[in-house]
Structure formats: structure tokens, C-alpha cells
Chimera marker file (.cmm) of the C-alpha trace (Angstrom):
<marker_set name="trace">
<marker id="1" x="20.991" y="-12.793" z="3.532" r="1" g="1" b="0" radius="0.5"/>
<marker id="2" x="17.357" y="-12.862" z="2.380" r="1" g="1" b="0" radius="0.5"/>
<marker id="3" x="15.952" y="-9.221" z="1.325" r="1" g="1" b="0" radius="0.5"/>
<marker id="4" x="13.064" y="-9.109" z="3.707" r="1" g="1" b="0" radius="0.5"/>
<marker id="5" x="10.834" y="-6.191" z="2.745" r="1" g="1" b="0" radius="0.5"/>
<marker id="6" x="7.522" y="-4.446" z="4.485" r="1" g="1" b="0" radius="0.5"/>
<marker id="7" x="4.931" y="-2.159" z="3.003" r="1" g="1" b="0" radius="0.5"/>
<marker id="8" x="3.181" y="-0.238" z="4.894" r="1" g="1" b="0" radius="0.5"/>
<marker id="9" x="0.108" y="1.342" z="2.587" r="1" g="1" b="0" radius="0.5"/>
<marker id="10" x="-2.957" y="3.012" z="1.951" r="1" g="1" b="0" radius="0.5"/>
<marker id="11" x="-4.283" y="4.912" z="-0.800" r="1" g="1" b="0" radius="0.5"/>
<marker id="12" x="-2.189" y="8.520" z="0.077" r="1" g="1" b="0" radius="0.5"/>
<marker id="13" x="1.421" y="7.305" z="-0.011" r="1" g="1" b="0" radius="0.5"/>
<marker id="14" x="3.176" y="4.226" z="0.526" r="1" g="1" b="0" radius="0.5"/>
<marker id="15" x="6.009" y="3.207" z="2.446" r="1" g="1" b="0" radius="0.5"/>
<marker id="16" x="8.971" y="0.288" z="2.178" r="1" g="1" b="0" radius="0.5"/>
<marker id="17" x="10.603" y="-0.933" z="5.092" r="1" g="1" b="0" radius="0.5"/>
<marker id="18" x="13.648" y="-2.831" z="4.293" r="1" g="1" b="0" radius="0.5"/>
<marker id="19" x="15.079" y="-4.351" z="7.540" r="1" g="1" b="0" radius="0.5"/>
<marker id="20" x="18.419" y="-6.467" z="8.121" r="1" g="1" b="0" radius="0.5"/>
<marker id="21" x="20.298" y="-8.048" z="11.005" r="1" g="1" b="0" radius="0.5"/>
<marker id="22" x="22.087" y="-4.462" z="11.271" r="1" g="1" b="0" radius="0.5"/>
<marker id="23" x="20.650" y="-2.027" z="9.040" r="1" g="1" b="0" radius="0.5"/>
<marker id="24" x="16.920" y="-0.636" z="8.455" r="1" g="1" b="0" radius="0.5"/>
<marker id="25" x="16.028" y="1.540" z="5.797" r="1" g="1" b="0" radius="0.5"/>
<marker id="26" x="12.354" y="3.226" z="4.799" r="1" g="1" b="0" radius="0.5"/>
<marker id="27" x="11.475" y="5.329" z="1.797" r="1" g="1" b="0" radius="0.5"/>
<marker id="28" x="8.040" y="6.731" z="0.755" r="1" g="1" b="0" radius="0.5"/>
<marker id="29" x="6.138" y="6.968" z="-2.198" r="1" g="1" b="0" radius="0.5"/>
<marker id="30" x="3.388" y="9.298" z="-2.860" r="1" g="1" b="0" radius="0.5"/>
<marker id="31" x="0.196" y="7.702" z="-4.836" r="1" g="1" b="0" radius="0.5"/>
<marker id="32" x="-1.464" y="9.453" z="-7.922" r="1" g="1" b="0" radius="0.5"/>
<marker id="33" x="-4.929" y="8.119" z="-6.893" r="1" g="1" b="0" radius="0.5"/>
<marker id="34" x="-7.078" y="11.306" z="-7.006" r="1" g="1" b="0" radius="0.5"/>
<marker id="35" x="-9.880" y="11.361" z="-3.944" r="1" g="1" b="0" radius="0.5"/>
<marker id="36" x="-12.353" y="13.582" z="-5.874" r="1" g="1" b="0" radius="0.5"/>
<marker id="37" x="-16.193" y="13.821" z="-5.472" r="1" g="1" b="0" radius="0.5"/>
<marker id="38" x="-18.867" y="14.387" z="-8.383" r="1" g="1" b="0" radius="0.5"/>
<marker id="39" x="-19.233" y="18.038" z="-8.409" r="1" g="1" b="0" radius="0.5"/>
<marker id="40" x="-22.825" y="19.626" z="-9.108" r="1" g="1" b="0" radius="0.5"/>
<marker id="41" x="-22.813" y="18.910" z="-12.527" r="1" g="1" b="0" radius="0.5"/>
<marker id="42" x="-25.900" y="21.116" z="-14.660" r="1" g="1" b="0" radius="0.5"/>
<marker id="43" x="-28.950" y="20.188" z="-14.931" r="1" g="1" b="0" radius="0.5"/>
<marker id="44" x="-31.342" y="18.847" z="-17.581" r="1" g="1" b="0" radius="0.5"/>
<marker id="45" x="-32.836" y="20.847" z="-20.019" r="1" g="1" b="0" radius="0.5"/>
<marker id="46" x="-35.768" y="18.671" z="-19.952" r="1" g="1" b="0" radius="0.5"/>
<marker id="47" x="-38.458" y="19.041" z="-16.625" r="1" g="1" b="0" radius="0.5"/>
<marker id="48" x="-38.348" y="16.803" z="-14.103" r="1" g="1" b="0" radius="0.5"/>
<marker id="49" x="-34.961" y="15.073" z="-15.836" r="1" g="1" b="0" radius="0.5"/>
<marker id="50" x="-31.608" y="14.469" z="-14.528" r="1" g="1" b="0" radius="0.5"/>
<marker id="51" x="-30.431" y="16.585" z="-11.925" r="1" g="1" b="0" radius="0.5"/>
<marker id="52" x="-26.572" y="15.899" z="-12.605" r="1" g="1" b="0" radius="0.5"/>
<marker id="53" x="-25.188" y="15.325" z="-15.697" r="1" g="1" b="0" radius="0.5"/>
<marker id="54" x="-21.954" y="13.944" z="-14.239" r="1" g="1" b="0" radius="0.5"/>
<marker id="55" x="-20.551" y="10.424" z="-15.262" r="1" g="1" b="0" radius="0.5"/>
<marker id="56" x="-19.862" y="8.765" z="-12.106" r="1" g="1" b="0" radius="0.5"/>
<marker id="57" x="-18.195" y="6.032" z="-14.478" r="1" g="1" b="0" radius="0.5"/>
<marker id="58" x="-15.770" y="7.796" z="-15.922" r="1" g="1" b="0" radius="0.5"/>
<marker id="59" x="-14.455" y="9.227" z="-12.314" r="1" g="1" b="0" radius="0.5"/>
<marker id="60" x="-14.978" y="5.373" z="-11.096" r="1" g="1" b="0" radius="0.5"/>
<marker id="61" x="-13.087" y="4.180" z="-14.174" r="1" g="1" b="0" radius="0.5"/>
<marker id="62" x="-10.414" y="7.032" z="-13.812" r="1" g="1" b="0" radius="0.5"/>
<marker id="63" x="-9.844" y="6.069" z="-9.758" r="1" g="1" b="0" radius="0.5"/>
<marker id="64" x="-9.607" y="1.859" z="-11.016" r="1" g="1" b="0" radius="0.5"/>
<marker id="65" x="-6.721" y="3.001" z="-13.710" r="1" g="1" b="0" radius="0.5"/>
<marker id="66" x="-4.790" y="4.951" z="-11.067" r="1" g="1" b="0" radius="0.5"/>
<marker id="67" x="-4.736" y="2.755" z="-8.685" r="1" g="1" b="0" radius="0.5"/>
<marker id="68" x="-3.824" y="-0.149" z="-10.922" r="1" g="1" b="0" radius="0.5"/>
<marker id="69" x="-0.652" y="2.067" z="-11.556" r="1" g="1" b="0" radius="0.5"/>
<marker id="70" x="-0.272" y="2.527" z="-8.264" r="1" g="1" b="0" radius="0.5"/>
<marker id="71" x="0.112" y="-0.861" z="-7.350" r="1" g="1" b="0" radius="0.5"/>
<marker id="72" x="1.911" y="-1.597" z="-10.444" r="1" g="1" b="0" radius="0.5"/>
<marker id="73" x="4.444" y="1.069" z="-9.101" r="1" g="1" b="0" radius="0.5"/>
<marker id="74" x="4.744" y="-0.889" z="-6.003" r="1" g="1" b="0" radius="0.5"/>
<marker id="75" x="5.357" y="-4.481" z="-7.150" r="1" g="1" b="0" radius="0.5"/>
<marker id="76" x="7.810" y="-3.094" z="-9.742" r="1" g="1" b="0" radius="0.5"/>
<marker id="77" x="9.895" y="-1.545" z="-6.227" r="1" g="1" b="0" radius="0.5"/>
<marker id="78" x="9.779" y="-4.668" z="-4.218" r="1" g="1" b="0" radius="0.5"/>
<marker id="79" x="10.251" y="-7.385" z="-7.513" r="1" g="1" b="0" radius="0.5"/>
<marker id="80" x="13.763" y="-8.163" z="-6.180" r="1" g="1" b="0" radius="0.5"/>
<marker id="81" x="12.761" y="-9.029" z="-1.988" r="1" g="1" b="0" radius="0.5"/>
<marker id="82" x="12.507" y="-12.898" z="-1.101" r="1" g="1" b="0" radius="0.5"/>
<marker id="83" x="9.376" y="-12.319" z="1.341" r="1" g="1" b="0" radius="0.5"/>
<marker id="84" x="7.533" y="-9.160" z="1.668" r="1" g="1" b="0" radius="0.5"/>
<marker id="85" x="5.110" y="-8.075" z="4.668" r="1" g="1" b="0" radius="0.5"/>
<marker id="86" x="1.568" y="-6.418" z="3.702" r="1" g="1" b="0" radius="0.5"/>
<marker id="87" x="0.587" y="-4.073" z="6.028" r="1" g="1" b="0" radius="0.5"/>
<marker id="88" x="-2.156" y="-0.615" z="6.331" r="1" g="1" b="0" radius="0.5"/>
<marker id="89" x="-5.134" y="0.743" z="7.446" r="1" g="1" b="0" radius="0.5"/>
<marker id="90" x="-7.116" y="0.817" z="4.080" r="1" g="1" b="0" radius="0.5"/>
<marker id="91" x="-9.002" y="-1.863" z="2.167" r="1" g="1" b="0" radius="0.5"/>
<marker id="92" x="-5.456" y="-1.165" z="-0.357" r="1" g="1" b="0" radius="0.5"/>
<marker id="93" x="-3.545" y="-3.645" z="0.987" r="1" g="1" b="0" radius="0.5"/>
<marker id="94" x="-6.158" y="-6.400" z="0.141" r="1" g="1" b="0" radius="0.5"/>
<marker id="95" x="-6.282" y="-5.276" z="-3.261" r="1" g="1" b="0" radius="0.5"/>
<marker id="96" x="-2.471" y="-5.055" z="-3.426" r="1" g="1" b="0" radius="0.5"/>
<marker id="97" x="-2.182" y="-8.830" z="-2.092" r="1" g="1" b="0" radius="0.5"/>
<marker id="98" x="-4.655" y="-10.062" z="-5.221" r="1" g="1" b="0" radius="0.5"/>
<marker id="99" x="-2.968" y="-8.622" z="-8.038" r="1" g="1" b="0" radius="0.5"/>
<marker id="100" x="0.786" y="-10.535" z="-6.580" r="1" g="1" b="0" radius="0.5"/>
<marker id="101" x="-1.108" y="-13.736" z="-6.142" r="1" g="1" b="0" radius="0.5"/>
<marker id="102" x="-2.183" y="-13.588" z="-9.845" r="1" g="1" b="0" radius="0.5"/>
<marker id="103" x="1.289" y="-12.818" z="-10.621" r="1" g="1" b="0" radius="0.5"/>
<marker id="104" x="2.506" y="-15.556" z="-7.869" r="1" g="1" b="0" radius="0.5"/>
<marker id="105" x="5.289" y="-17.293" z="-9.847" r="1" g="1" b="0" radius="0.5"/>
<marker id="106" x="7.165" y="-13.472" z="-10.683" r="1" g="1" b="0" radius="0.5"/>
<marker id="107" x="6.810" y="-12.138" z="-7.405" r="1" g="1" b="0" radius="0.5"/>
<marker id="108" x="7.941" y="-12.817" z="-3.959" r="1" g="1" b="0" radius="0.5"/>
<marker id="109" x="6.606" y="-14.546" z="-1.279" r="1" g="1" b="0" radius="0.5"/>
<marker id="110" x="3.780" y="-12.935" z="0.784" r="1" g="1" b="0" radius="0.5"/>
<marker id="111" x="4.237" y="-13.488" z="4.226" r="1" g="1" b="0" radius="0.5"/>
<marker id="112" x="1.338" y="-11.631" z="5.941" r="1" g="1" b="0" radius="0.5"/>
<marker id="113" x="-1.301" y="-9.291" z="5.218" r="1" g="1" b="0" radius="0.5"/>
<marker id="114" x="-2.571" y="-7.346" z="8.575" r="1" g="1" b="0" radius="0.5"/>
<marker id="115" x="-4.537" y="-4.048" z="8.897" r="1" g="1" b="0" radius="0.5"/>
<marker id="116" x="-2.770" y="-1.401" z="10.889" r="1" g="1" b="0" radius="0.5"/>
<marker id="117" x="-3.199" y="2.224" z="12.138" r="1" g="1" b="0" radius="0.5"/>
<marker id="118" x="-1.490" y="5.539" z="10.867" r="1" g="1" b="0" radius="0.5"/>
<marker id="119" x="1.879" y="4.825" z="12.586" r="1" g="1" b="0" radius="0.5"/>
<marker id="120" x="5.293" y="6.483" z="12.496" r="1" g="1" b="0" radius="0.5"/>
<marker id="121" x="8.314" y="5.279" z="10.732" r="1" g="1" b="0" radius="0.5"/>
<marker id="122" x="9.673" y="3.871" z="14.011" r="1" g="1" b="0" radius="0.5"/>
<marker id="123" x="6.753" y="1.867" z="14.667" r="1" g="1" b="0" radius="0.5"/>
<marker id="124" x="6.686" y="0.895" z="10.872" r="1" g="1" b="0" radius="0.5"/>
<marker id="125" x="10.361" y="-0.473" z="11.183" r="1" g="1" b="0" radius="0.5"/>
<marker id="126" x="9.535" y="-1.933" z="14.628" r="1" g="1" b="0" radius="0.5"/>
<marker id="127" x="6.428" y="-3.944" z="13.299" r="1" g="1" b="0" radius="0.5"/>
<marker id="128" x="8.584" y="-5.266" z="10.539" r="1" g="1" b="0" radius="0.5"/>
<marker id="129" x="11.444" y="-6.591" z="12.546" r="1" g="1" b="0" radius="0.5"/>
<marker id="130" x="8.618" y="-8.344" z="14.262" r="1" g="1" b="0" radius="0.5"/>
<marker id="131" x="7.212" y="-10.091" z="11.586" r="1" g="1" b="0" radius="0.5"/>
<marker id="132" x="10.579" y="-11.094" z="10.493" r="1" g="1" b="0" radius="0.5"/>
<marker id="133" x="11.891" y="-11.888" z="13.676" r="1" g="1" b="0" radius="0.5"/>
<marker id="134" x="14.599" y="-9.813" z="12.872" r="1" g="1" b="0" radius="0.5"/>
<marker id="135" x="16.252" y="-8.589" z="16.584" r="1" g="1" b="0" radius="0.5"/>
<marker id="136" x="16.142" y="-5.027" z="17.030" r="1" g="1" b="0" radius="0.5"/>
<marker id="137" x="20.072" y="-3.914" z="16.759" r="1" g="1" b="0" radius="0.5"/>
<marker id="138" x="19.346" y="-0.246" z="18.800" r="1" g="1" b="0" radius="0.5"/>
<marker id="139" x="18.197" y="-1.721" z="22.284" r="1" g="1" b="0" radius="0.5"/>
<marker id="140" x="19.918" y="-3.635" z="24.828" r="1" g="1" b="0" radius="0.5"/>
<marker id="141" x="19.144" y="-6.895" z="25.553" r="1" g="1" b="0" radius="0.5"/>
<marker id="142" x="16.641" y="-7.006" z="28.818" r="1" g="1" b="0" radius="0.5"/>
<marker id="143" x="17.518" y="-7.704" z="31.905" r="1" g="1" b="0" radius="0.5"/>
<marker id="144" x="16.249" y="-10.759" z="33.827" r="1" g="1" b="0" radius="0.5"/>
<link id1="1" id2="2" r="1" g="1" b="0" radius="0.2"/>
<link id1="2" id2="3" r="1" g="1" b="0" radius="0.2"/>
<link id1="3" id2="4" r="1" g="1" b="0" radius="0.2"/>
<link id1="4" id2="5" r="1" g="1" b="0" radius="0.2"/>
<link id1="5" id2="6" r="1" g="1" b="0" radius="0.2"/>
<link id1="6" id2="7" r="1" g="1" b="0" radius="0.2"/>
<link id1="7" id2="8" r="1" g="1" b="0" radius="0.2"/>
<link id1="8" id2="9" r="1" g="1" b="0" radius="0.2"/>
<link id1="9" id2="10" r="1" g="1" b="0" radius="0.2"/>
<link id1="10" id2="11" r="1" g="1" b="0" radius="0.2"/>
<link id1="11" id2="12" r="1" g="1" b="0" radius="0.2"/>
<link id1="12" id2="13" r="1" g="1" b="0" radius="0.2"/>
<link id1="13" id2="14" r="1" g="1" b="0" radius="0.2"/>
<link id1="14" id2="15" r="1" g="1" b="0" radius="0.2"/>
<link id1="15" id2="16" r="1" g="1" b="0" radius="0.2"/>
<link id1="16" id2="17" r="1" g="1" b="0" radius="0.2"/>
<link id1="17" id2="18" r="1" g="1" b="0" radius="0.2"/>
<link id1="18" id2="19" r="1" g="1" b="0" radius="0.2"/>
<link id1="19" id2="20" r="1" g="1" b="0" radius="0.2"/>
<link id1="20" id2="21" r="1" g="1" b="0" radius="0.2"/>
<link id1="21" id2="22" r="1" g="1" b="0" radius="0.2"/>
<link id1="22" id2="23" r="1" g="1" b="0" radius="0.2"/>
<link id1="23" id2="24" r="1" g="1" b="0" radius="0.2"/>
<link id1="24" id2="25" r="1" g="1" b="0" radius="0.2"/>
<link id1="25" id2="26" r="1" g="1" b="0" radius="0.2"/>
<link id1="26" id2="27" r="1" g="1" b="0" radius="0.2"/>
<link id1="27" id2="28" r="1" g="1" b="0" radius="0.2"/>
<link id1="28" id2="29" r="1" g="1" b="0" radius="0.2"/>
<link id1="29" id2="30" r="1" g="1" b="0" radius="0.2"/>
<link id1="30" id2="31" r="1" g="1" b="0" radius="0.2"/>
<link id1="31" id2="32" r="1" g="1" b="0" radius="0.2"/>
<link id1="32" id2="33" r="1" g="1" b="0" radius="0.2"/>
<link id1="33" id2="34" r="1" g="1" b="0" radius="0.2"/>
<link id1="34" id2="35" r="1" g="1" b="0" radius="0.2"/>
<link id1="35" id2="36" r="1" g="1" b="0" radius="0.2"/>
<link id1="36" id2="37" r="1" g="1" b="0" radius="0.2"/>
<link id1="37" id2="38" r="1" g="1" b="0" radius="0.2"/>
<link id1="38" id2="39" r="1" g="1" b="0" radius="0.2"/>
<link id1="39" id2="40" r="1" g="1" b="0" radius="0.2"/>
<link id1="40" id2="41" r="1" g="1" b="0" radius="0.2"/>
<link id1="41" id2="42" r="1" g="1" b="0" radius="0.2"/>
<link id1="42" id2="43" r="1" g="1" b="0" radius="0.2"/>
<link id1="43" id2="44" r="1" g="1" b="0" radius="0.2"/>
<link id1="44" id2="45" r="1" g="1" b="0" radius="0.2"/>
<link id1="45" id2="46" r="1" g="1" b="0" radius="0.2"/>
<link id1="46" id2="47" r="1" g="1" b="0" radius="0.2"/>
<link id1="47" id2="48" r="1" g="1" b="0" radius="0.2"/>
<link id1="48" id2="49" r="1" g="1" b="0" radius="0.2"/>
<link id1="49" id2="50" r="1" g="1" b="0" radius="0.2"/>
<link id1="50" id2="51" r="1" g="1" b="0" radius="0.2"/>
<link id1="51" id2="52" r="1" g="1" b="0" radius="0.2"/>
<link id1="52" id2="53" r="1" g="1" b="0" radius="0.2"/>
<link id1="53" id2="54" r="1" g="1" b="0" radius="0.2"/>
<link id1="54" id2="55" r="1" g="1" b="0" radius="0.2"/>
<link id1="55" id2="56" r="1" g="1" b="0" radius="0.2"/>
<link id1="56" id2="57" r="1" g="1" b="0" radius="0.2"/>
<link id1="57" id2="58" r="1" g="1" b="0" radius="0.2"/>
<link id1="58" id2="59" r="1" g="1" b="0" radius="0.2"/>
<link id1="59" id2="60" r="1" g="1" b="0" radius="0.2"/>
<link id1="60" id2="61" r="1" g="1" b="0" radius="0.2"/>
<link id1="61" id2="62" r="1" g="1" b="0" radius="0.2"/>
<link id1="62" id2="63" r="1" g="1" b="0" radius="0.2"/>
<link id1="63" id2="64" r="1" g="1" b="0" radius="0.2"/>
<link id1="64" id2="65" r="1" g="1" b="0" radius="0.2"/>
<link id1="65" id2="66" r="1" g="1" b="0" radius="0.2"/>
<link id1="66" id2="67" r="1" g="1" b="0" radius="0.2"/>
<link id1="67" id2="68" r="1" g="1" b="0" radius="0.2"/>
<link id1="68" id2="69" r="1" g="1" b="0" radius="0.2"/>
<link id1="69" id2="70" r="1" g="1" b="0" radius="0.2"/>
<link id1="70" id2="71" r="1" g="1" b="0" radius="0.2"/>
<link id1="71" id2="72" r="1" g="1" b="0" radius="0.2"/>
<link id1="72" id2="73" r="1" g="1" b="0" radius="0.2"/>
<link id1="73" id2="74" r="1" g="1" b="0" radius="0.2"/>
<link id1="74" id2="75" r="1" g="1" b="0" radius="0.2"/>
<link id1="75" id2="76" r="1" g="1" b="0" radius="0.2"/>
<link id1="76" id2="77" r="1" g="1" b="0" radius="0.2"/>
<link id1="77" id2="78" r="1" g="1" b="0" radius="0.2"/>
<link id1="78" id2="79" r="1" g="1" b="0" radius="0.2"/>
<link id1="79" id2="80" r="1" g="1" b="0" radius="0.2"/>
<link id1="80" id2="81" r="1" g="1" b="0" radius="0.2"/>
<link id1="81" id2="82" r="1" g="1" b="0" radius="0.2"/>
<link id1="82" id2="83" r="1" g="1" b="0" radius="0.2"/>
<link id1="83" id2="84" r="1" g="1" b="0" radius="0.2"/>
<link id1="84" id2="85" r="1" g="1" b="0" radius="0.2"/>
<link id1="85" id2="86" r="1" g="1" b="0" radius="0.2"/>
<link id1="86" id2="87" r="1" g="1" b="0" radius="0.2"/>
<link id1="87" id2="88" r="1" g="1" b="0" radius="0.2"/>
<link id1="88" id2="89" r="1" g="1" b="0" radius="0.2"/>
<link id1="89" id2="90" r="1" g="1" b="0" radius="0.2"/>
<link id1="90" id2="91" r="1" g="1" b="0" radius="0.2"/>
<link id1="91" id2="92" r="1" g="1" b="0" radius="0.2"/>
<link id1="92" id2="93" r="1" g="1" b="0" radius="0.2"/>
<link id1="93" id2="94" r="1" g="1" b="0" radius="0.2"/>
<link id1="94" id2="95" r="1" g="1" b="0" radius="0.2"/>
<link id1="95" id2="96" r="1" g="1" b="0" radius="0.2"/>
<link id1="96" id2="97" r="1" g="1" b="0" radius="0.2"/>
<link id1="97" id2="98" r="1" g="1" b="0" radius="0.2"/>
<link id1="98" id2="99" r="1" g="1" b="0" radius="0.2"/>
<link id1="99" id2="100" r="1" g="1" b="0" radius="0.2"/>
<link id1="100" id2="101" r="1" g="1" b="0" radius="0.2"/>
<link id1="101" id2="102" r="1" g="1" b="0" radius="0.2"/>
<link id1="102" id2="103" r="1" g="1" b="0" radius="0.2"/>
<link id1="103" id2="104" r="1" g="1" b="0" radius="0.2"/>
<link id1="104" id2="105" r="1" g="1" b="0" radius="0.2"/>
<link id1="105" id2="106" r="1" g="1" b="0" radius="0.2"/>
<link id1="106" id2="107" r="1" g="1" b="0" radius="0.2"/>
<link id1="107" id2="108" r="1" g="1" b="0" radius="0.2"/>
<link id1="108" id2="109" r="1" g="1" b="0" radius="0.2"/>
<link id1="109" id2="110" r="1" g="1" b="0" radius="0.2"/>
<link id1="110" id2="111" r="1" g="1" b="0" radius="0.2"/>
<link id1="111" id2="112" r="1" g="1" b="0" radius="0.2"/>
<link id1="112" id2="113" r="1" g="1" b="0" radius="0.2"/>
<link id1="113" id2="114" r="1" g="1" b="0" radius="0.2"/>
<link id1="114" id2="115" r="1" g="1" b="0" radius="0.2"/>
<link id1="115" id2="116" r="1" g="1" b="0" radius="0.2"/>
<link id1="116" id2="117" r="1" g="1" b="0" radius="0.2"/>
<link id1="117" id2="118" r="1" g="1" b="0" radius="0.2"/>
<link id1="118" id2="119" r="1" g="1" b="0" radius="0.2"/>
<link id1="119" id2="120" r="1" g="1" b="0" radius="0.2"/>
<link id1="120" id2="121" r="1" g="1" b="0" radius="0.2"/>
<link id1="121" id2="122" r="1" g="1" b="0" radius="0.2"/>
<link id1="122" id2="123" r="1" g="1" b="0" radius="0.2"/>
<link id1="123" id2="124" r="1" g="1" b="0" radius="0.2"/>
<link id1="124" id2="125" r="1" g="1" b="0" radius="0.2"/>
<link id1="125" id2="126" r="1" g="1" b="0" radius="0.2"/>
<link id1="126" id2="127" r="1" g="1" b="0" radius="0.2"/>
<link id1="127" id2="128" r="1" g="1" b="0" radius="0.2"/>
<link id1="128" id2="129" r="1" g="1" b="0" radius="0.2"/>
<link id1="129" id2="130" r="1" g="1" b="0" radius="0.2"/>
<link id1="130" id2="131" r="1" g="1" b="0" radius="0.2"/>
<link id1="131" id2="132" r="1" g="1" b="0" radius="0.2"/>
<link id1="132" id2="133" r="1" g="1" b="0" radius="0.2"/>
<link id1="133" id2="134" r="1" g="1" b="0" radius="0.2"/>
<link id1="134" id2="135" r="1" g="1" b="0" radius="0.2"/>
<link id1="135" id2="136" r="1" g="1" b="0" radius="0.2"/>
<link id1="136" id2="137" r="1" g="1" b="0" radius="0.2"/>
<link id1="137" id2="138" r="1" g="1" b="0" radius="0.2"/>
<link id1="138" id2="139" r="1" g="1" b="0" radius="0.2"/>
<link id1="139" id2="140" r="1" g="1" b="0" radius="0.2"/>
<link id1="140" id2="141" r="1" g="1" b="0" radius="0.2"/>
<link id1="141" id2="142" r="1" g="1" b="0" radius="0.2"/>
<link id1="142" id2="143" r="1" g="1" b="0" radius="0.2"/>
<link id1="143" id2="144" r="1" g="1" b="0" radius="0.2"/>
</marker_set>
């Protein structure tokens, strides 16, 4: 059977849904992006200089190298899957879809990329399955 594989992200933590005919199974990962904000800085010696002397492209550049780990992190946990499903609330996912397509030929196929809500892990696994068409093993069938 095909290893089918979601990912449910945003910038916080990320999660893997790995769904099957009769077994589902989610982990989490936590993200190393830091969400920081450029303090007061000092200010210039000089009149009417600067008011902060706080590189806003270091922090920028900072933020860009952890969150190319981050994603780096996550393609190197889902290498192995024959399709995966993109899925989040953040602008992450987008970014997440670019770097696999310039890495198309290593990495598995990308079935969908959707934005999404906060949800719980049941709705996470539950979304999945229907992507995948995968039927959902712990309900009955329904009754005509």
C-alpha cells in the first residue's frame, strides 16, 4: 500500500498525519522559528538621527534561516510517502509547497495544498482520510 501522508502546518509546530485502510497515526513537531519584535534599541548620539539602532535585517535574515530549517526538517520526515497532503492556516504551507517543487524529482508527489483553521487531531486525521479517500475504519457504515 501507498504511504499517504498529511501535514498539517504553520509556523508554531507541525503535524504528520499518516493514514491507512486500518491504521492512523499523528506526531508533532515543534518549529524553532523565533516570533520576536525589534526591541527599543538606543538612540543616536547625533540630534535629530536614528531613533533605533536595531538591524531589522539581521532579525529578518535570522527568521529566513530558521524557517528554511524548518522546512528542511519537514521534507527530510515525509522523504519516504508516495503523495503527501499540504494543509494550515499560515502563508507556511505555500512556502513549504515551493521549496518540494524545486526539489520535484526527490520528493513525493503533492497532492493538494488548502488553507485550514486551528483544528484538533481528530479533525486533522478526518480531513486527511478525505483527501485520500481513505474510508474512515471507526464509524459504521450509514444507514439508508
Amino acid at each position: 500500500m501507498k504511504k499517504k501522508i498529511g501535514i498539517w502546518l504553520d509556523y508554531k509546530t507541525a503535524s504528520f498525519i499518516t493514514v491507512g485502510e486500518h491504521d492512523s497515526n499523528i506526531e508533532h513537531m515543534e518549529s524553532d522559528v523565533e516570533f520576536s519584535r525589534l526591541g527599543g534599541g538606543a538612540r543616536s548620539k547625533q540630534p535629530f538621527g536614528p531613533m533605533d539602532k536595531t538591524s531589522e535585517s539581521k532579525l529578518l535574515d535570522r527568521r529566513t534561516q530558521q524557517e528554511d530549517k524548518y522546512y528542511k526538517d519537514i521534507m527530510d520526515r515525509v522523504k519516504d510517502a508516495d503523495e503527501i497532503y499540504i494543509f494550515g492556516p499560515a502563508e507556511a504551507k505555500t512556502k513549504l509547497h515551493t521549496k518540494i517543487k524545486k526539489l520535484k524529482s526527490r520528493f513525493p508527489k503533492v497532492r493538494a495544498v488548502e488553507s485550514a483553521d486551528s483544528m484538533t487531531d481528530n479533525q486533522k486525521m478526518a480531513k486527511v482520510r478525505e483527501v485520500f479517500a481513505i474510508k474512515d475504519y471507526f464509524r459504521p457504515p450509514a444507514k439508508h
